[in-house]
VOGU-3710 file (C-alpha; in Angstrom, 3 decimals, decimal comma):
1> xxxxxxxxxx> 191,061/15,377/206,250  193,892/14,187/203,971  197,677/14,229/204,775  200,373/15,838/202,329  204,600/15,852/202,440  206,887/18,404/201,221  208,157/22,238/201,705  210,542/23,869/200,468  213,313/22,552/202,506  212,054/19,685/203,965
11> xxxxxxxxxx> 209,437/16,963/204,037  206,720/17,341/206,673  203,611/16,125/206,964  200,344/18,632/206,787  197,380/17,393/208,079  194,584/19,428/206,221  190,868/19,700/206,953  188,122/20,450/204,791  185,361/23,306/206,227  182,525/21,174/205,768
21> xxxxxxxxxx> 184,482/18,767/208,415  185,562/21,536/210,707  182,096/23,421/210,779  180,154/19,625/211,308  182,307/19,351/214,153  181,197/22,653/215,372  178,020/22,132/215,167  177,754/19,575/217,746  178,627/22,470/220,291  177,136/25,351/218,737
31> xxxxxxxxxx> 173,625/23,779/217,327  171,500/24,686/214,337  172,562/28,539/214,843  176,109/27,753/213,566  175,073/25,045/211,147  173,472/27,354/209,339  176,542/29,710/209,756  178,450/26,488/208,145  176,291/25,488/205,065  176,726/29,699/204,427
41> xxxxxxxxxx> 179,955/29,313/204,681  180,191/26,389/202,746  178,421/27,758/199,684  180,583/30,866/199,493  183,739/28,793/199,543  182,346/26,513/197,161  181,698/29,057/194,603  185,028/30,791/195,028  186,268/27,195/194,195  184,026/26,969/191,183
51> xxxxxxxxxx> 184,819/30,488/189,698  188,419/30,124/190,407  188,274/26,960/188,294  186,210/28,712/186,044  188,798/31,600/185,843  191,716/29,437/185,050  189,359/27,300/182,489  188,406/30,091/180,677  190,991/32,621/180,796  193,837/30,910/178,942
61> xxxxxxxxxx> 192,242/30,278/176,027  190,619/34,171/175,933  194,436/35,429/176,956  195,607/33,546/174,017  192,681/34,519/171,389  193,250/38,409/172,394  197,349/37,337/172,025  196,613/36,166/168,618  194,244/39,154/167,535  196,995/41,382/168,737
71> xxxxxxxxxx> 199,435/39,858/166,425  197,043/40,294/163,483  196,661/44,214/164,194  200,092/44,376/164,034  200,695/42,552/160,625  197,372/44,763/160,002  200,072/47,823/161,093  202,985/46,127/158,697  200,165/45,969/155,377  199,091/49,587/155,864
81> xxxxxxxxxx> 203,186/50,818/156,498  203,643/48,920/152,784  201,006/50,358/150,957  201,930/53,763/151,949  205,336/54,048/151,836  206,525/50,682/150,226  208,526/51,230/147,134  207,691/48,522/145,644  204,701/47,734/143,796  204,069/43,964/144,153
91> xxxxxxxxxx> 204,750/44,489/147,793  202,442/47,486/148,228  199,529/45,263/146,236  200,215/42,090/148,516  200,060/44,184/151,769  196,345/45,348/150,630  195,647/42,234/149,431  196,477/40,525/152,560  195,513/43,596/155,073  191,907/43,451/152,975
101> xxxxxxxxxx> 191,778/39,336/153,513  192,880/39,582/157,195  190,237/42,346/157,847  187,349/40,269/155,926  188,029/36,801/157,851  186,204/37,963/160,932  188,820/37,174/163,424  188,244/39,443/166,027  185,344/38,169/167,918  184,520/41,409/169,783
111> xxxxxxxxxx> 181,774/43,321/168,731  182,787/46,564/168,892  186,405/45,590/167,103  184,301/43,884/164,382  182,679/46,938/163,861  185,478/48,602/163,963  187,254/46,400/161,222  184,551/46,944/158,824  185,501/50,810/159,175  188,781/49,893/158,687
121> xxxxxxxxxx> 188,398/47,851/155,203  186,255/50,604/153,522  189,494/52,955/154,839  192,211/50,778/153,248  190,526/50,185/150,004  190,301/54,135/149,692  193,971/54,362/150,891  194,805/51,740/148,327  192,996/53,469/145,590  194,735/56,627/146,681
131> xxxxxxxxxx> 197,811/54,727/145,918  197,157/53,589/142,808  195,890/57,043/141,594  199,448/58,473/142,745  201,246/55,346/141,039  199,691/56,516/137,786  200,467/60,389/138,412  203,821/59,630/139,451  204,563/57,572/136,070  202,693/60,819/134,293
141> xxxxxxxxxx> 205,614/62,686/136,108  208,265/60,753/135,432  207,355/60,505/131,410  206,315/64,261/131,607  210,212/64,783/133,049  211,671/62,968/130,269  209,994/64,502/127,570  211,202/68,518/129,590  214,613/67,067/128,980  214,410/65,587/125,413
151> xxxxxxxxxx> 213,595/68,765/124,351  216,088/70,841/126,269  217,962/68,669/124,418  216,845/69,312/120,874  216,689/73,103/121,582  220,631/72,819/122,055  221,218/70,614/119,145  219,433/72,674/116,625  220,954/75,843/118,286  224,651/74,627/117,137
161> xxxxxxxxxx> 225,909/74,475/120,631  227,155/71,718/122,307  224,738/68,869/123,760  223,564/69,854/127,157  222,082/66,683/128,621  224,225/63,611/128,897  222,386/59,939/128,863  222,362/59,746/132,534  220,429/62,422/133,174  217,174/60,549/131,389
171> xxxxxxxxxx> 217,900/57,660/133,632  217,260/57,521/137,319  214,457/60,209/138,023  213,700/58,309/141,666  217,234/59,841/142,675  217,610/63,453/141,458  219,126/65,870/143,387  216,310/68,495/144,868  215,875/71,961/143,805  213,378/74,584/144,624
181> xxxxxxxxxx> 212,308/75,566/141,058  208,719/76,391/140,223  207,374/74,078/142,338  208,519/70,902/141,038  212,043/68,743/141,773  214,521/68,684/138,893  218,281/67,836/139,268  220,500/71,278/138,977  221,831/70,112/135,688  218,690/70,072/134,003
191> xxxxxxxxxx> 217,548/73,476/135,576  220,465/75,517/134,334  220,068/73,724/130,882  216,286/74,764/130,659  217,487/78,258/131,290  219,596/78,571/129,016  217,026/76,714/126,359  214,422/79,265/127,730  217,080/82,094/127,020  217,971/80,837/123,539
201> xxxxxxxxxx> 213,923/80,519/122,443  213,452/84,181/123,667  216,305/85,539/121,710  215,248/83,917/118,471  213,009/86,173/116,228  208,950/85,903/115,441  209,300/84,509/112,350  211,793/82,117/113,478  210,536/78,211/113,252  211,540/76,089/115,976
211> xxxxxxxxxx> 209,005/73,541/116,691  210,752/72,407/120,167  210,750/76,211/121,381  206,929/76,049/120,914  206,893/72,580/123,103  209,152/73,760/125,966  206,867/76,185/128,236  204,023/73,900/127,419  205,770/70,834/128,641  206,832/72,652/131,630
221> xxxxxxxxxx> 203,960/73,547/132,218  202,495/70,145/132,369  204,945/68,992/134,256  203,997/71,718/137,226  200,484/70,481/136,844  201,106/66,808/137,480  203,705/67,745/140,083  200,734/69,774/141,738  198,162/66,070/141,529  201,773/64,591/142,706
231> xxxxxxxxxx> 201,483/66,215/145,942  197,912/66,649/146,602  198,130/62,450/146,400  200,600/62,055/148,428  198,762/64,476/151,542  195,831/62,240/150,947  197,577/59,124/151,096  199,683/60,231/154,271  196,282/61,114/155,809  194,210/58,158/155,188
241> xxxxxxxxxx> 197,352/56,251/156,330  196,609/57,935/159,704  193,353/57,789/159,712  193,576/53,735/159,299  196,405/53,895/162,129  194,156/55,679/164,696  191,466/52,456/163,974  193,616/49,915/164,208  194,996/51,364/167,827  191,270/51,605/168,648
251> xxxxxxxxxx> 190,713/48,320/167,782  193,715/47,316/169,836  192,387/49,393/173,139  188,866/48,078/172,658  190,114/44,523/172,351  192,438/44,699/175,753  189,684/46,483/177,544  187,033/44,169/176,475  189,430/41,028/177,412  190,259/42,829/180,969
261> xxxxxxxxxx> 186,798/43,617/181,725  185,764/39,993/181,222  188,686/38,962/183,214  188,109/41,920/186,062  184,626/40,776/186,377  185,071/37,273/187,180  188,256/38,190/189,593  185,844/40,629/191,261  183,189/38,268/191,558  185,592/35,858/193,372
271> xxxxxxxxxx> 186,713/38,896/195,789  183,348/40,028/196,384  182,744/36,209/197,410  185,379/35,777/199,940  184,777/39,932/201,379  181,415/38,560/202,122  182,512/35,746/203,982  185,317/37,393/205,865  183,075/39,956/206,864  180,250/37,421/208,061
281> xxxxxxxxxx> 182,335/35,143/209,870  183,625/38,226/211,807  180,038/38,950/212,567  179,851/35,565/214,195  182,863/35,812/215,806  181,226/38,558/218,003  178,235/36,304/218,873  180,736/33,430/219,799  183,677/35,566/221,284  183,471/34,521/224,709
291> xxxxxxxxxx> 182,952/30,657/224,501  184,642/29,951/220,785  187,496/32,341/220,846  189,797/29,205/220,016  187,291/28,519/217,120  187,569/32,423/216,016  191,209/32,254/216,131  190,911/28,772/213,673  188,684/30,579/211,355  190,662/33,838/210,991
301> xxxxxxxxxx> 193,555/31,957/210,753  193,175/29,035/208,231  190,490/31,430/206,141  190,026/34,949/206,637  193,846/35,728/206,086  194,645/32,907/203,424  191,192/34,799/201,429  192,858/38,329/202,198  195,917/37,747/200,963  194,555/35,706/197,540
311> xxxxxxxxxx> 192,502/38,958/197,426  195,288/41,100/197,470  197,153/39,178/194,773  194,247/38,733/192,629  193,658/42,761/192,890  197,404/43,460/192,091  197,526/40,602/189,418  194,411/42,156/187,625  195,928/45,436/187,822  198,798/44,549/186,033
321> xxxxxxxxxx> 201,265/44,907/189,052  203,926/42,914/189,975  202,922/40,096/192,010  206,328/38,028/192,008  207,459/39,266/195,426  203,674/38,424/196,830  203,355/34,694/198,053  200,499/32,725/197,808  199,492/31,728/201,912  200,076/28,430/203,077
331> xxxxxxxxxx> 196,708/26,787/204,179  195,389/23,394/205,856  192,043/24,015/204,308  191,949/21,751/201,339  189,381/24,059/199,788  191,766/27,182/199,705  194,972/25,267/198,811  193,293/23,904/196,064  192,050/27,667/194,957  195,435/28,751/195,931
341> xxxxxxxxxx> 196,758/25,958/193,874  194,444/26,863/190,866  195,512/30,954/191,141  199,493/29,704/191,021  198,741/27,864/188,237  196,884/30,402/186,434  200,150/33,372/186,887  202,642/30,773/185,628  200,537/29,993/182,644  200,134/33,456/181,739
351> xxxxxxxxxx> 203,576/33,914/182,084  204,635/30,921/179,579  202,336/31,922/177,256  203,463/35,487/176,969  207,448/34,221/176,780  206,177/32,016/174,155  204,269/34,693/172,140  206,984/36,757/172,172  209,335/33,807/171,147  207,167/33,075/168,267
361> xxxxxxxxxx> 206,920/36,061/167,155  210,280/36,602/166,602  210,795/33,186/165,183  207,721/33,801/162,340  209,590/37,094/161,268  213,304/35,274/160,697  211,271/32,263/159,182  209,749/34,564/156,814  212,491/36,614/155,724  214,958/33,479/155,404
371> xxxxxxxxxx> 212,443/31,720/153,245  212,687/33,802/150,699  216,237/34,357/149,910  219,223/32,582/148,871  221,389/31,122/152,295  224,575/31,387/150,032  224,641/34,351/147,418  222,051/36,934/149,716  219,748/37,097/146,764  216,654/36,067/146,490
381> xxxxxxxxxx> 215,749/32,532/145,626  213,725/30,185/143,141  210,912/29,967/145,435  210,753/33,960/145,716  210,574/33,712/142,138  207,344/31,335/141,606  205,745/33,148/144,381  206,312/36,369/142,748  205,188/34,469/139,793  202,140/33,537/140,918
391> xxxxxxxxxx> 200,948/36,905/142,658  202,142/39,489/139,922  199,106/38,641/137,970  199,725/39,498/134,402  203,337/40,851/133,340  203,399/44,837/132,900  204,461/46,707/129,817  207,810/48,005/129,864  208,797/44,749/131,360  212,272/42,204/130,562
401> xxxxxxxxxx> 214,216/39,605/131,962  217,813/38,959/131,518  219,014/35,324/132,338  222,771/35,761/133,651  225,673/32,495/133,715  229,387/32,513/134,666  231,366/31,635/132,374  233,501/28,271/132,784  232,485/28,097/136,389  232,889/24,766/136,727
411> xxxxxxxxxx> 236,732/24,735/135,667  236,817/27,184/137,979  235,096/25,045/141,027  236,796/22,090/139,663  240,517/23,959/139,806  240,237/25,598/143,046  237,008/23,170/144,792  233,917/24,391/145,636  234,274/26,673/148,519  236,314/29,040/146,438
421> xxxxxxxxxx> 233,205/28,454/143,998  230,787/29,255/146,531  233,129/32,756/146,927  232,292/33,614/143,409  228,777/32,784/143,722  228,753/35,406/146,322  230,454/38,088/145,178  228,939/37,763/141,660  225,476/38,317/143,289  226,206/41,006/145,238
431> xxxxxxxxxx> 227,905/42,907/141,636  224,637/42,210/140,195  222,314/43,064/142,930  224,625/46,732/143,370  224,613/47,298/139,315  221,063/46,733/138,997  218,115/49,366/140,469  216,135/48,719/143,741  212,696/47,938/141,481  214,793/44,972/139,609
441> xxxxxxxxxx> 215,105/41,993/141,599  217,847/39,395/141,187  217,116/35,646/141,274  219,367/32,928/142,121  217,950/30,700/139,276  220,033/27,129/139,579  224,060/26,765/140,355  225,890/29,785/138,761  223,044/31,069/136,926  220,848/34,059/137,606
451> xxxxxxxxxx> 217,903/35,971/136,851  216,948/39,205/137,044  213,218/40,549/136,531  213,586/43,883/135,305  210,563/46,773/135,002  209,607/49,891/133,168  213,305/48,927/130,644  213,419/49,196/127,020  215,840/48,182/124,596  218,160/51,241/124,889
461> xxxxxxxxxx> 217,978/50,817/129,041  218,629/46,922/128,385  221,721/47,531/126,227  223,042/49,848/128,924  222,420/47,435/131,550  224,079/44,926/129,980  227,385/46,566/129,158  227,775/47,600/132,665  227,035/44,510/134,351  229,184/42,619/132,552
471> xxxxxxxxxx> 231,788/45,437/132,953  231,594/45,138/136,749  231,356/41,428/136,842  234,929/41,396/134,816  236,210/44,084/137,149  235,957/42,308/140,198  239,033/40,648/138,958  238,705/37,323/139,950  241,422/34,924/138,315  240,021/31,636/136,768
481> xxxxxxxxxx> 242,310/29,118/136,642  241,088/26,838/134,754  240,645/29,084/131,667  243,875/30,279/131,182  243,881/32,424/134,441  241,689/34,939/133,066  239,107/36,964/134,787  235,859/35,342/135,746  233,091/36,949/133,000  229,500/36,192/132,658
491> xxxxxxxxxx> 227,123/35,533/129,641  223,655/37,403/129,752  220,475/36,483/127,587  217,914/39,272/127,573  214,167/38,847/126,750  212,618/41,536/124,714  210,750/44,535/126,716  206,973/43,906/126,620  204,987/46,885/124,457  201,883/45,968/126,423
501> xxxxxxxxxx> 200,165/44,755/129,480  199,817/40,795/129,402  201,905/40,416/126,053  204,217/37,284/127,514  203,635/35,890/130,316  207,134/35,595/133,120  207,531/32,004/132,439  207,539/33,317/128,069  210,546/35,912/129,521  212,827/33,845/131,098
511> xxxxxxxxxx> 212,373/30,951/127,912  213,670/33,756/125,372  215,869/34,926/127,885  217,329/31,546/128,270  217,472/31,013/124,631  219,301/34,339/124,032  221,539/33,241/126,580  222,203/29,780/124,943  223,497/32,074/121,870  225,690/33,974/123,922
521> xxxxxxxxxx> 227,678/31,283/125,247  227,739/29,731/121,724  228,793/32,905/120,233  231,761/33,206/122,860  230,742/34,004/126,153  231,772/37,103/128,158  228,789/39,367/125,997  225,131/39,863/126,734  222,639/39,121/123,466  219,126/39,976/122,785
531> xxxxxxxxx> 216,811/37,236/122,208  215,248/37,100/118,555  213,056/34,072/116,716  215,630/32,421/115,255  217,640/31,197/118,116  214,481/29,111/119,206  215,966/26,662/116,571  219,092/26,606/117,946  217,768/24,747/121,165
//
């Protein structure tokens, strides 16, 4: 027996009794008939109280392994999403990368999900080479387009009539207008023009020698044809994306029924436990009706109802139900309040750890978006740089980077102070991040200066870029005090394009971008200037 103080509105003391005490006592009246009733009795409650512990031992930490392996098929959903409709290709090579390590690390430590995973991995590396096979068809395309229009162009030009293309229409081919031609998507613009380029080769005579004419139904032609592998990618990559997606959601069901079996079994093992003891002290009750109905009234009392009603919240907790307006019994035998104790325990630590999840969850997906950009101007920031650095591997052809400063900023900051400053910062970032396509990424580099990675450019594109960037820097009309009250302009330093895979490496870029940069602001400011060798001296 042991005393204990406290309810809920008052303090009282509860004088509880253990059943190896109460049956001992017994046994003096009832003899070796109901102490063997007692040590029965005893050993069932003693391994309810053992696999109870054992429940709440063990549970927790399987609860939180299957919370965790939950989390990982969903970044495992987040990869797959990037490498099949990501738009960029870094990102869409750092989600395989990572979906491939996370799948190879043998964190799910269920058999059947294991197996499973492996099933996965051979899926995502075919999805991924999928990917890269439309990547390459898709920059066929794109070159396959330009050439169409050069010569639509040409055709006109030699034909004495007045130029039909104009320069944007050989920029931008991610954002042309559709139109149901042949097959294939061209803006309208172009499609008139190679009508009427198609009408002026047909009128021309046999003996006529135009060497574009010749060119034009080819190059349409293979335009069609990689249009056609265009497509047939793209089924086959939206296919194996769902093939991928149906594994990972049957690794996700396997998991939670492998974790809730586990969990049912040992709940049903405790329930089978205490039905067997409920029904056998019943069966003794009969024997003992007459002369222990007081002791039958005890038993059912302090054991069979406390067991029912665990019984009952164990069955609705393992079910999934909700078992908040349930309440635990209140019992004097220190055996049950201690399993009662134990189960209590158990629901509230489940419930923590799923608020928690959830809460960290959350907190890992603003953590990882903040880290990587710029608190002040919205773009992103150094260390997005050297991480991009790092996983690009080697630097693509068709590759630049211009190196961007504002001009007498700090007269400006010094004039007007630095929150003023800090509103330039802004707004200049967000003119250069508008001007500037959705596969270049701007950098805030260090104070007012900025860089911008820039892919598949050349010179002509760079020149273009240039002009209108710092056009719309100078347009956003911002006075400057402190030079004579004239707009705030920027310099720009721009690497040369890379002819080849692996020709300079980023870190090569943004030197000669820098040092073109270092001649623009000698030179006057307010321009943009390629970088050539000899302004390597000038540093």
């Amino acid at each position: 027996m042991n005393e204990r103080t406290g309810t809920d509105n008052d303090k009282v003391k509860v004088r509880r009794f253990s059943l190896r005490s109460l049956f001992m006592a017994a046994a003096l009246s009832f003899g070796v008939f109901f102490m063997m009733v007692t040590v029965y009795s005893y050993y069932d409650m003693t391994l309810i109280r053992s696999s109870s512990s054992s429940l709440v031992k063990n549970s927790i930490p399987r609860i939180m392994r299957a919370q965790r392996a939950l989390v990982n098929l969903e970044r495992l959903r987040g990869f797959i999403n990037t490498i099949e409709s990501g738009s960029d290709p870094m990102a869409a090579r750092n989600a395989y990368i990572d979906a491939s390590a996370l799948l190879t690390e043998s964190m799910f430590d269920v058999e059947d999900v294991a197996v499973l995973s492996q099933s996965v991995l051979n899926k995502v590396k075919l999805m991924w080479n999928t990917r890269s096979s439309l990547s390459r068809v898709r920059s066929e395309l794109m070159r396959n387009w330009m050439n169409l229009a050069l010569i639509i162009n040409r055709i006109s030009i030699d034909s004495d009539r007045s130029v039909i293309l104009k320069q944007d229409d050989f920029l931008g081919f991610d954002y042309l207008p559709a139109a149901d031609f042949g097959g294939f998507m061209l803006s309208d613009h172009v499609r008139k023009q190679y009508e009427k380029a198609f009408e002026i080769c047909s009128g021309l005579s046999q003996d006529s020698d135009w060497q574009y004419c010749e060119e034009l139904v080819p190059a349409r032609e293979e335009f069609d044809r990689n249009y056609s592998y265009y497509n047939s990618y793209t089924s086959e990559l939206k296919r194996r994306s769902e093939e991928v997606s149906f594994l990972i959601n049957l690794m996700a069901s396997s998991y939670t029924k492998n974790e809730t079996a586990v969990i049912s079994t040992e709940l049903s093992y405790i329930t089978n436990i205490s039905k067997d003891l409920a029904s056998y002290l019943l069966l003794i009750s009969a024997f003992v009706l007459i002369s222990c109905s007081a002791f039958y009234v005890a038993v059912f009392l302090g054991v069979i109802r406390p067991l029912q009603d665990i019984s009952i919240f164990i069955n609705r907790f393992n079910r999934k139900l909700n078992v908040e307006d349930l309440h635990l019994p209140n019992t004097r035998i220190t055996e049950l309040y201690e399993m009662v104790e134990l189960l209590r325990h158990l629901f509230e630590d489940v419930k923590k750890i799923t608020t928690d999840s959830e809460r960290i969850t959350q907190r890992y997906s603003e953590l990882l978006t903040i880290s990587y950009y710029d608190e002040l101007t919205g773009a992103h920031n150094r260390r997005a740089l050297e991480l991009f650095n790092r996983t690009m591997g080697e630097v693509p052809a068709r590759c630049a980077v211009m190196m961007v400063d504002i001009d007498f900023f700090k007269k400006f900051n010094d004039t007007l102070g630095h929150q003023k400053g800090d509103m330039v910062l802004r707004r200049v970032s967000v003119c250069l991040i508008k001007n500037t396509s959705e596969s270049d990424i701007v950098y805030r580099y260090g104070g007012e200066e900025f860089c911008i990675v820039l892919q598949n450019v050349d010179r002509d594109i760079l020149t273009s870029i240039g002009r209108r960037l710092c056009q719309a820097v100078k347009q956003l009309d911002i006075i400057n005090p402190g030079n004579d009250n004239r707009p705030v302009t920027i310099s720009i330093g721009i690497s040369p394009a890379t002819l080849e895979k692996g020709q300079w490496s980023l870190e090569e870029l943004i030197s000669k971008a820098d040092a073109a940069l270092y001649e623009a602001k000698r030179s006057g400011r307010e321009r943009f200037v390629f970088y050539e060798e000899e302004q390597d001296k000038l540093l």
